[in-house]
Residue, then its C-alpha position, 0 to 999 in steps of 0.5 A: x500500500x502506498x502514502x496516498x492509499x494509507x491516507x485514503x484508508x485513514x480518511x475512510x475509517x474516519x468517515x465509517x467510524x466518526x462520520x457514519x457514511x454509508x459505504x458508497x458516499x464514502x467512495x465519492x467523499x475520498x474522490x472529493x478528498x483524493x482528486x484524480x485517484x481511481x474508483x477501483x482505488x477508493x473502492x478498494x480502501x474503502x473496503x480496507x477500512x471497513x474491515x479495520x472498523x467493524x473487524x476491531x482492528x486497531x483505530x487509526x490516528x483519530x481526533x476528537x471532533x470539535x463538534x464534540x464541545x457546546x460552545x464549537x458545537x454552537x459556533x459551527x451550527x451557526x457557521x454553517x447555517x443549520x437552524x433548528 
């Protein structure tokens, strides 16, 4: 596996793991962070982390999301313009 493969895999397992997207966005969300790789690549990672995610395999690097705090919470609800 090479760097920008590994890099897909751990961008994958985030968006599986933290982000809660369904396999197929994620094929389209790594095209979105990995312009100009192949499907068969990003199919292929997502795959790979599929597996690390719902086979334990341990967690790649991972960072709390600031979302995870009241007040960044607030400022990014905002900041995006989602409204109750």
């Amino acid at each position: 596996m090479n760097a920008v493969e590994a890099r897909m895999v751990e961008k994958a397992v985030f968006l599986l793991r933290e982000a809660h997207v369904a396999r197929g966005r994620a094929v389209q969300a790594l095209a979105e962070y990995f312009p100009g790789t192949a499907f068969d690549d990003r199919l292929r990672c997502v795959h790979e982390a599929w597996d690390r995610v719902h086979q334990g395999a341990p967690a790649l690097h991972s960072v709390p999301s600031q979302l995870s705090e009241a007040g960044t919470f607030a400022a990014a609800h905002e900041r995006h313009g989602l409204s109750d």
